[in-house]
N, C-alpha and C positions, 0 to 999 in steps of 0.2 A: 651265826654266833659272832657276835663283836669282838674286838680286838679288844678290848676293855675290861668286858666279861671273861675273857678267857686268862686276864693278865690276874683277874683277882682270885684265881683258884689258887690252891698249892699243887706240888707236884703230882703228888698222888689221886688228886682228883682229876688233873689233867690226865694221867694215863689211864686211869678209867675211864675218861669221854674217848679216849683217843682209842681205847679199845672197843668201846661202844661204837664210834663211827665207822671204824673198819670191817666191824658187823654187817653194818647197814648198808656201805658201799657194796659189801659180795653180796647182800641178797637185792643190791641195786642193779648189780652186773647179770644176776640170774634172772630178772623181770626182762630185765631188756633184751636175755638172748631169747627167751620168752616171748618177747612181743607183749609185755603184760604191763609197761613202762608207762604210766600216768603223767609223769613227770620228768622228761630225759632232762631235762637243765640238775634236775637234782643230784644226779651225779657228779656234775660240774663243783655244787654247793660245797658237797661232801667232802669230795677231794680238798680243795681251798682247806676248809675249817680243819683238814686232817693237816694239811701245811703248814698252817698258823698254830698249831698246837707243836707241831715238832718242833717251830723253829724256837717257841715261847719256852719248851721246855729246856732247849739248849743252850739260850739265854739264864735261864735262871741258873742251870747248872756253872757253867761262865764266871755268874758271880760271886756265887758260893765258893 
């Protein structure tokens, strides 16, 4: 997800993605202890997109 896209949400839509990816990341961590890992970079992705989302959200707050 871009930095662009994530800047035109509002908050509340951010914490919804942001709880959605946190989702995804534990059932990314459970493939991999699994051996079931299609895409180990995707981890890598998820993580990021969850960083850019906290720091965006922290931002806004900031200006508020």
């Amino acid at each position: 997800m871009k930095t662009e896209e994530i800047r035109d949400l509002s908050v509340t839509e951010l914490e919804t993605k942001l709880e959605e990816l946190r989702i995804e990341l534990f059932n990314l961590r459970f493939q991999k202890a699994k051996n079931l890992l299609d895409r180990p970079d995707r981890i890598r992705i998820v993580r990021r997109d969850i960083a850019r989302i906290i720091t965006i959200i922290k931002e806004k707050e900031l200006k508020a």
